[in-house]
Backbone as numpy.savetxt, mean C-alpha at the origin, in Angstrom:
# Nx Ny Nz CAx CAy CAz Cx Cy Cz
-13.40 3.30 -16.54 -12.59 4.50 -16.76 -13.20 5.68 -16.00
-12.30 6.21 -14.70 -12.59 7.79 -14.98 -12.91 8.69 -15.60
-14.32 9.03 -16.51 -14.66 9.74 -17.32 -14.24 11.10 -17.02
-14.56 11.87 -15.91 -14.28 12.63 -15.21 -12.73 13.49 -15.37
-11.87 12.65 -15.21 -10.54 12.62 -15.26 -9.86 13.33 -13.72
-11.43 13.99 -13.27 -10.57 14.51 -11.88 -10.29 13.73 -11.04
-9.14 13.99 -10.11 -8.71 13.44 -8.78 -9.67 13.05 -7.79
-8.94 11.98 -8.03 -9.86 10.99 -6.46 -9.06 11.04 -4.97
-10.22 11.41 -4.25 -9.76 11.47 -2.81 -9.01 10.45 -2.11
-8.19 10.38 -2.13 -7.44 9.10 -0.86 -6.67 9.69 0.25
-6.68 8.51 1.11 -6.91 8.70 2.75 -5.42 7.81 3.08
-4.36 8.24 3.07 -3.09 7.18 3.39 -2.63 6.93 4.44
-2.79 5.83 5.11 -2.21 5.60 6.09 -0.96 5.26 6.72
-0.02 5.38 7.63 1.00 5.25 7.98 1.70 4.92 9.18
2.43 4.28 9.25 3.09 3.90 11.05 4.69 4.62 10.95
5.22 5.07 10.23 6.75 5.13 10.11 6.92 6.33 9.28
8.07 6.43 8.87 8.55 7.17 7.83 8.11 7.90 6.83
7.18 7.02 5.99 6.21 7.00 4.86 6.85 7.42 3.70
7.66 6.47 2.95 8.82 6.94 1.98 7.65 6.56 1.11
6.84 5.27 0.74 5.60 5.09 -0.02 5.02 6.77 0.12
4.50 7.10 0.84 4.05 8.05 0.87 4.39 9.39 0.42
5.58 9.47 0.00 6.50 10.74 -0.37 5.96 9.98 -2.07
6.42 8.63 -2.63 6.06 8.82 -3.65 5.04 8.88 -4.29
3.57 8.93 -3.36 2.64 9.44 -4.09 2.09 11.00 -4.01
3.16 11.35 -2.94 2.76 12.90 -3.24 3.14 13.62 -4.40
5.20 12.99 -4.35 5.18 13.31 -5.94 4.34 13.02 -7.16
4.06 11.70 -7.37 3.20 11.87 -8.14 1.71 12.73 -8.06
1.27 12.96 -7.28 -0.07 14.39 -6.85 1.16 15.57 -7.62
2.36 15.90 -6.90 2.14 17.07 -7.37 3.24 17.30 -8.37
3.43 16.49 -9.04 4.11 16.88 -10.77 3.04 16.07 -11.76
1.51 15.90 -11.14 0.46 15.63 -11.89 0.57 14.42 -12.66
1.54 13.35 -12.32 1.49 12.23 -13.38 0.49 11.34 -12.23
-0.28 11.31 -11.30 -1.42 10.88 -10.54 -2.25 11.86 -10.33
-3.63 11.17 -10.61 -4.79 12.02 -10.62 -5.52 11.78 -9.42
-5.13 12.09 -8.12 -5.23 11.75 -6.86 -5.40 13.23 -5.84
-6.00 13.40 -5.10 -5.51 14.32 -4.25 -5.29 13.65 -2.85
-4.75 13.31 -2.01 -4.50 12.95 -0.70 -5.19 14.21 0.14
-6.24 13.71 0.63 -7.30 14.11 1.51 -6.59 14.32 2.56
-5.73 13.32 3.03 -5.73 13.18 4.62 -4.50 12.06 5.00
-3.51 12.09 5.87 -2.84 10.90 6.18 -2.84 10.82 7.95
-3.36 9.85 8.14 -3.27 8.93 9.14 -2.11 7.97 9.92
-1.62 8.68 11.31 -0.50 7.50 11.59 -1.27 6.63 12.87
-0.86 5.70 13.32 -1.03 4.96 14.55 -0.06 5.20 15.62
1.17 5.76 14.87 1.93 6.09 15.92 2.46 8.00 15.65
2.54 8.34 16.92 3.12 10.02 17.04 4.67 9.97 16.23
4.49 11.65 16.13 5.72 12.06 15.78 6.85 11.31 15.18
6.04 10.35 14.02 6.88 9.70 13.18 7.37 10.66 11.81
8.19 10.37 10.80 8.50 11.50 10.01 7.36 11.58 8.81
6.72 10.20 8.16 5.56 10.60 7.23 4.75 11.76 7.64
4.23 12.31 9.41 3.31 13.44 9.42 4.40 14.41 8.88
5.14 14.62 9.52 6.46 15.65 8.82 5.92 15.69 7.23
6.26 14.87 6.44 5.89 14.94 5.18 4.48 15.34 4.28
3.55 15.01 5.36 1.78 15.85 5.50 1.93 16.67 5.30
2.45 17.18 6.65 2.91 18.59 7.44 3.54 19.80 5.81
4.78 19.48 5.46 5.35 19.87 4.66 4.37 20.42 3.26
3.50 19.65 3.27 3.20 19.78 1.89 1.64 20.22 1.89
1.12 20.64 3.33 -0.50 21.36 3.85 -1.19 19.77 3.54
-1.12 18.99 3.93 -2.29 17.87 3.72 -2.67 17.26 5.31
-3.80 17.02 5.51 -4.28 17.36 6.43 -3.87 15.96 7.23
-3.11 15.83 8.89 -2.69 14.82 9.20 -3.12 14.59 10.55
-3.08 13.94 11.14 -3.97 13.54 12.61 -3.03 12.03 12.76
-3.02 11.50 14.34 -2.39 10.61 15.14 -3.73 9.46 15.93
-3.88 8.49 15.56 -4.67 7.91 16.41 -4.00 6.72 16.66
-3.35 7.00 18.40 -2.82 5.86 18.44 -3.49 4.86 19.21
-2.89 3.78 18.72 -3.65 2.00 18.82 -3.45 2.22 20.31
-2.48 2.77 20.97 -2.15 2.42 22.56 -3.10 2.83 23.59
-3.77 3.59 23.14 -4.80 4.54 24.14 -6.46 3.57 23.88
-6.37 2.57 22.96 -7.35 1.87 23.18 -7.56 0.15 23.56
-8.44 -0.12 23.93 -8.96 -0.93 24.91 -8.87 -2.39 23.91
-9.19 -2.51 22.79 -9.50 -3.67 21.90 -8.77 -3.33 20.44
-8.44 -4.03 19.46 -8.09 -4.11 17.89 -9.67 -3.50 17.37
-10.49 -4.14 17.92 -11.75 -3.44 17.04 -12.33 -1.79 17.73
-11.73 -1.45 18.89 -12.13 -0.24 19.39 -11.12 0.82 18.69
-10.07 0.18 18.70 -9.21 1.23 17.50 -9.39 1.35 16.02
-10.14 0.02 15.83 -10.50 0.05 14.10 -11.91 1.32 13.87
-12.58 1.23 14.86 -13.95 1.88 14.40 -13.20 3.22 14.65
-12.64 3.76 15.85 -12.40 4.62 15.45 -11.27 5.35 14.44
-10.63 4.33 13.94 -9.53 4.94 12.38 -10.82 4.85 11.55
-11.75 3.94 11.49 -13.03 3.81 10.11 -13.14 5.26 10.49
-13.61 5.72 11.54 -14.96 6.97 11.76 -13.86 8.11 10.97
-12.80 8.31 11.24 -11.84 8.97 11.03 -11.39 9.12 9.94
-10.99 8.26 8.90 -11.31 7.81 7.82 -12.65 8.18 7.08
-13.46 7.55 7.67 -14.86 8.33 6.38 -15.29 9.43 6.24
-14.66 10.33 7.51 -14.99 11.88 7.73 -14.63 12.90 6.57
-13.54 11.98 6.03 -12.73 12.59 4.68 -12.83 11.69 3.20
-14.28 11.55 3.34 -15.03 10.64 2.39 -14.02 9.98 0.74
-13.29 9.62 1.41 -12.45 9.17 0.34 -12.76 7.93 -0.40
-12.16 8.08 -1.65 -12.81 7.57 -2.74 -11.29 6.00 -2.79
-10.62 5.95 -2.45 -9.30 4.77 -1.98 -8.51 5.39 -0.59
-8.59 3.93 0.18 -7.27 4.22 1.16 -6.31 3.34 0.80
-5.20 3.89 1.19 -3.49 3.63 1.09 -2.84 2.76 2.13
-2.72 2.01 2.10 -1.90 1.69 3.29 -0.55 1.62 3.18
0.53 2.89 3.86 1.39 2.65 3.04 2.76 2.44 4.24
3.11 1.29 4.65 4.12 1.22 5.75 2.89 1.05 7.31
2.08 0.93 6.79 0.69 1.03 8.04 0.82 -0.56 8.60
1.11 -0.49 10.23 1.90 -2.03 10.48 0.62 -2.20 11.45
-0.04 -2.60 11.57 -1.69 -2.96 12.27 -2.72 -3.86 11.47
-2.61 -4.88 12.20 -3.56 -6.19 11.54 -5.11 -5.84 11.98
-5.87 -5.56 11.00 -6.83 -5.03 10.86 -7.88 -6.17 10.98
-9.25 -5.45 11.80 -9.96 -6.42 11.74 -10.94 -7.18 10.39
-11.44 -8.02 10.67 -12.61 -8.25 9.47 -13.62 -7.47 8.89
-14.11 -6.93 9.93 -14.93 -6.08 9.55 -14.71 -4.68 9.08
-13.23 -4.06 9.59 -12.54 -3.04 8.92 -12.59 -3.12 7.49
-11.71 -4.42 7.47 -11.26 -4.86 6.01 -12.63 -5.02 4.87
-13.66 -5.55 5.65 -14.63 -5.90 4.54 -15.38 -4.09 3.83
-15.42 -3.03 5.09 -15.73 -1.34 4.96 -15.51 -1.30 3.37
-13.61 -1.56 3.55 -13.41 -0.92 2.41 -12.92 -2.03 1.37
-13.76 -3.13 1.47 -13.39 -4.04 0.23 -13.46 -3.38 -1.02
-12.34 -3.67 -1.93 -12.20 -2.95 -2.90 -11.94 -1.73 -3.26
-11.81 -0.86 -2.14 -11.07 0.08 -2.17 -10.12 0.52 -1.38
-9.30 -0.21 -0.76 -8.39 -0.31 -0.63 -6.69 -1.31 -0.32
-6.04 -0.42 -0.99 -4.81 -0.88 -1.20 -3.49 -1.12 -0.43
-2.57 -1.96 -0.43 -1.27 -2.39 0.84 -0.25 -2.93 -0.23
0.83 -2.60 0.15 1.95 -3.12 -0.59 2.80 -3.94 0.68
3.65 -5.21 0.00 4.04 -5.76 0.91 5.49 -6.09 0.42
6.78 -6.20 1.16 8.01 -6.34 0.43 8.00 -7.86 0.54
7.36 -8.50 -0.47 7.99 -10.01 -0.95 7.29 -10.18 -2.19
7.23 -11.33 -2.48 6.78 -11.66 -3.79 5.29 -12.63 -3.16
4.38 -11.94 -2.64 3.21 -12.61 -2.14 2.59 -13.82 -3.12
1.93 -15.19 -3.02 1.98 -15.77 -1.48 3.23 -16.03 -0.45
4.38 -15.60 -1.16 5.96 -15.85 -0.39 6.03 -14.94 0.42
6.36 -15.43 2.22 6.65 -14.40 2.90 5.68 -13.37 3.56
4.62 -14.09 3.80 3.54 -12.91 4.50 3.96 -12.67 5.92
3.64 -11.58 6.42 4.27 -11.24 7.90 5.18 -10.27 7.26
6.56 -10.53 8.51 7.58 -9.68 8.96 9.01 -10.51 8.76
10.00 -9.55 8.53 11.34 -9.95 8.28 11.51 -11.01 6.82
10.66 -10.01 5.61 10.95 -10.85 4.50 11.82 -11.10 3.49
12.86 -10.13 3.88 14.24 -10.25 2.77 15.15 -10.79 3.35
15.31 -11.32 5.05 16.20 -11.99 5.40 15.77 -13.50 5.23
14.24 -13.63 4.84 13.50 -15.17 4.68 13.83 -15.39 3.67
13.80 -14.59 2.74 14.09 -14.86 1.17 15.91 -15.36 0.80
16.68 -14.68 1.71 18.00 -14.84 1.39 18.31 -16.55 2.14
17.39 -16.79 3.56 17.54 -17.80 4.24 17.20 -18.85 3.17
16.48 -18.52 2.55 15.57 -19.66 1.95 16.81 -19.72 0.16
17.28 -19.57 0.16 18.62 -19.17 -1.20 17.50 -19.40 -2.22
16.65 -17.85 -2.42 16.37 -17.86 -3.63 16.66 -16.85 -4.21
16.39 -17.14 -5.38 17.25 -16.43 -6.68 17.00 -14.68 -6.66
15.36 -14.73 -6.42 14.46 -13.61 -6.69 13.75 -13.06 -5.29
13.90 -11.67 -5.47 12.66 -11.63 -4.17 11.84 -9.99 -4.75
11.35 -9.53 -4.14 10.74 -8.49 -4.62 9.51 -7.70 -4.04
8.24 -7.22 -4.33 7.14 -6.59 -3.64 6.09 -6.49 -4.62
4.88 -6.94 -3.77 3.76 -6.95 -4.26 2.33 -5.89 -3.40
1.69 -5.09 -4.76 0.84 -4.39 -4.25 -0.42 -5.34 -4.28
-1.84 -5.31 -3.50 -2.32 -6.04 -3.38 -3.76 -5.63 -2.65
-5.33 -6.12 -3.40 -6.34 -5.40 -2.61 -6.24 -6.02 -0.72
-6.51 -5.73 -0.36 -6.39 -5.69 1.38 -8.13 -6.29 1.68
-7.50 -7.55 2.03 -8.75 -8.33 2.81 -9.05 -8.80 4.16
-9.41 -9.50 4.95 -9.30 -9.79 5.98 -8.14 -11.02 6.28
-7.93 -11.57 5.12 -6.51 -12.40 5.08 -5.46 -11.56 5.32
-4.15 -11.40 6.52 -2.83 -10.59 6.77 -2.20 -10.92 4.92
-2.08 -9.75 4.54 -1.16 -10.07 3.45 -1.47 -11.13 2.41
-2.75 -11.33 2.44 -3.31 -12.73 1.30 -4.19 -12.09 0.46
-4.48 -10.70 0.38 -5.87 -10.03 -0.63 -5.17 -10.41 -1.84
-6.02 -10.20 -2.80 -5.52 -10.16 -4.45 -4.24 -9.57 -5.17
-3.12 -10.07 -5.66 -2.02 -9.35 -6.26 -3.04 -8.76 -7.05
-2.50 -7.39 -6.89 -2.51 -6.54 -8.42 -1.25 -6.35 -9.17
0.33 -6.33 -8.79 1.38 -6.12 -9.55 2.38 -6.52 -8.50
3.46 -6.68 -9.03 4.46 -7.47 -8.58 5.96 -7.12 -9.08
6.77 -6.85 -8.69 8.07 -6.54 -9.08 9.10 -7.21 -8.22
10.20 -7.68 -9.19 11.26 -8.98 -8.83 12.25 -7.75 -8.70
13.16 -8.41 -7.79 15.07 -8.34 -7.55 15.90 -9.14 -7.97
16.83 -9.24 -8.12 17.64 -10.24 -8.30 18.36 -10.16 -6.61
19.02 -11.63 -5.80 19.27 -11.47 -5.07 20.62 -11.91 -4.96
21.80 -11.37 -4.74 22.65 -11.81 -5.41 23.77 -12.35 -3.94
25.10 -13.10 -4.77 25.33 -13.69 -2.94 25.91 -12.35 -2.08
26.40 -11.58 -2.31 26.29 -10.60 -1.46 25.65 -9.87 -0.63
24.60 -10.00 -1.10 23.17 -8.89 -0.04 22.93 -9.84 1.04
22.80 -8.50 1.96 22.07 -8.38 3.03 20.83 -8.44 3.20
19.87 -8.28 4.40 18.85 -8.26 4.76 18.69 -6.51 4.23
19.30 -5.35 4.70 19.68 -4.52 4.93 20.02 -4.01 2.67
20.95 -4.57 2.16 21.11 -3.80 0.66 19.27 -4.94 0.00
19.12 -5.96 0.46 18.01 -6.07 -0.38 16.91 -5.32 -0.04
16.75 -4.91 1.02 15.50 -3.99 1.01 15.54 -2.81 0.54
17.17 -2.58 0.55 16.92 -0.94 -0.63 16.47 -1.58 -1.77
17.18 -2.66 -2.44 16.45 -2.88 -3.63 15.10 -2.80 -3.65
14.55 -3.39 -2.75 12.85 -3.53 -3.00 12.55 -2.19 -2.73
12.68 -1.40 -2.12 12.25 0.06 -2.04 12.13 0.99 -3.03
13.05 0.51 -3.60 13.11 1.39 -5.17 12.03 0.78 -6.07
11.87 -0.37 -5.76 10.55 -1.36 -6.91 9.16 -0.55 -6.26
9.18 -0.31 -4.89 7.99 -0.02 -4.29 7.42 1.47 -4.59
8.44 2.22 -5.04 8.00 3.57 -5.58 7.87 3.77 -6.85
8.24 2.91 -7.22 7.77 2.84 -8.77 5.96 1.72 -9.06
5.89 0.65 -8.14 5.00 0.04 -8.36 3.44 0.36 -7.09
3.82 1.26 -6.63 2.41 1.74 -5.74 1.99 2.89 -6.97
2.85 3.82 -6.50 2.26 5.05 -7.68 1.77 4.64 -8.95
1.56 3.94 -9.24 1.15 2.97 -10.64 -0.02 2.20 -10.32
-0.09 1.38 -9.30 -1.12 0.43 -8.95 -2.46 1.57 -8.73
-2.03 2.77 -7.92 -3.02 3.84 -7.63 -3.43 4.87 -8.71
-2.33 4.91 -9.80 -3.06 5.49 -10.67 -4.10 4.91 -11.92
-3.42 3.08 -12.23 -4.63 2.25 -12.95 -6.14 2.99 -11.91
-6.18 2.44 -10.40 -7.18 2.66 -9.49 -8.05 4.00 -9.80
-7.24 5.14 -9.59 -7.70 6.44 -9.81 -8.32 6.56 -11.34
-7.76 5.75 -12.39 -7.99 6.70 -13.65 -9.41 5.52 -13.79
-9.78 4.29 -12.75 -11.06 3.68 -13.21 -10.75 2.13 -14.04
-9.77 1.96 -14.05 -8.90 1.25 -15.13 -8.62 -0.44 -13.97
-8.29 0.23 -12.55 -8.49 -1.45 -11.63 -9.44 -1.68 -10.86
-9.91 -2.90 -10.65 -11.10 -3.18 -9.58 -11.13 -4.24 -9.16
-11.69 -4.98 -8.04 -11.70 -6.42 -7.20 -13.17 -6.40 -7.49
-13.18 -7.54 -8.54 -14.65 -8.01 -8.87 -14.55 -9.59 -8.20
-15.37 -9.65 -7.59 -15.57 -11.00 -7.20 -14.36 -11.89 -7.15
-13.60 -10.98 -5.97 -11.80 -11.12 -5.15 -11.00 -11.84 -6.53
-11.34 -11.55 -7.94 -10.33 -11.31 -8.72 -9.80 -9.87 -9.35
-8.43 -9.58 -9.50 -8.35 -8.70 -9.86 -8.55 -8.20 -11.45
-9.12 -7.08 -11.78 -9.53 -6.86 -13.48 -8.57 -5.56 -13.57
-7.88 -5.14 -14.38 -7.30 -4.74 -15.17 -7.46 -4.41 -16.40
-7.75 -3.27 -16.83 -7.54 -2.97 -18.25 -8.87 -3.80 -18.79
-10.20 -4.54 -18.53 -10.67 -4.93 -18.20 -10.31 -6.69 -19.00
-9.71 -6.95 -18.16 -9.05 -8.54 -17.86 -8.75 -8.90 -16.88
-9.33 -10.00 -16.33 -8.76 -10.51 -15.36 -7.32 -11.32 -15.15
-6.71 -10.66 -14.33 -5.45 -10.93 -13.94 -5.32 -12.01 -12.86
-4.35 -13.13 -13.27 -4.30 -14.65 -13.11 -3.33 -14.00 -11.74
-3.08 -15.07 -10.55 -3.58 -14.90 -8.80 -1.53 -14.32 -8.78
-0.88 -14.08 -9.47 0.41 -13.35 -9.61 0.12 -11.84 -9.43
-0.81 -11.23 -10.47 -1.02 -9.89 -10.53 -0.12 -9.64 -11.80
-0.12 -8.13 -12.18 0.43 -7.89 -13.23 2.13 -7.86 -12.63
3.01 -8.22 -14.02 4.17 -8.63 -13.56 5.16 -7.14 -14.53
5.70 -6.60 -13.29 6.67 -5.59 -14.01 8.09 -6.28 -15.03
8.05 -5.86 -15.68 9.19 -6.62 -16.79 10.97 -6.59 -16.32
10.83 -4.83 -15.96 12.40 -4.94 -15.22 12.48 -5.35 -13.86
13.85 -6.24 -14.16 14.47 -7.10 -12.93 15.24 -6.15 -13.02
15.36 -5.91 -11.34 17.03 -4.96 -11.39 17.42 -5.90 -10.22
């Protein structure tokens, strides 16, 4: 537990839009997260998440992957960049860059990635048109600690869709989008208040260890 109760520094990263990212500012600033966002990070320019930095005074910077030479010459310098703003969790939130091993191991355990499927289902790219290919019932998004496995670290929570014969690639990902702002801002505030942790690459909770699903949100929409 956060004895403390004050806000923990996190460092969010981003390639796009950063609609994840809008919902943890709301939560920073109608105080139901005890977080302050230090700093957000894109890989790519003049995407709209800095807009959303920008908007709200939080401090934002561009380091893009293109101007360097190797995957690990761009990792050290997002690490260096990153620790400058000594943050206490990073975010990865829409952040599309396969990170190296040794990145990943920096911040073992402290930090977090959400992914739109129901992980181990669907790691990679294009996962709600795999899910509809594949005619299953359910699909959904899982938050998850970030290891050197693409998309294989520890579920921490998990939220289902129903997929119904109508949807698209296109209406199921609104569905999952709406699961994803409800289930990051949550995964980061267990994190923040002291309450989650990757002990020995299982996840603990509430202090229990949580079986390789993660915690399971109850509403299906």
């Amino acid at each position: 537990m956060n004895q403390t109760n004050s806000p923990i520094n996190v460092v969010v990263l981003i390639s796009g839009s950063g609609s994840n990212l809008q919902a943890l500012i709301d939560g920073q600033q109608d105080g139901s997260l005890p977080i302050n966002i230090c700093a957000v990070i894109s890989n790519k320019p003049n995407v709209k998440g800095l807009d959303r930095a920008e908007k709200y005074g939080i401090a934002h910077s561009v380091i893009n992957h293109k101007t360097f030479d190797s995957r690990e010459a761009f990792d050290a310098a997002l690490q260096a960049k990153i620790d400058s703003h000594t943050p206490e969790l990073v975010v990865l939130a829409g952040f599309m860059r396969i990170l190296t091993p040794a990145f990943t191991q920096h911040y073992a355990g402290k930090m977090l990635n959400i992914h739109p499927s129901l992980l181990p289902k669907y790691q990679g790219l294009h996962t709600h048109q795999r899910a509809i290919e594949a005619g299953d019932d359910f699909h959904g998004v899982t938050v998850h600690f970030v290891t050197a496995e693409l998309d294989g670290g520890p579920n921490i929570i998990q939220a289902k869709v129903t997929i119904t014969p109508t949807d698209t690639a296109d209406t199921l990902a609104k569905k999952v989008q709406q699961q994803e702002h409800v289930i990051y801002p949550l995964a980061v505030k267990w994190f923040a208040e002291g309450n989650l942790t990757l002990e020995k690459n299982h996840v603990v909770l509430n202090g229990k260890t949580l079986d390789s699903a993660g915690y399971q949100l109850e509403k299906i929409i």
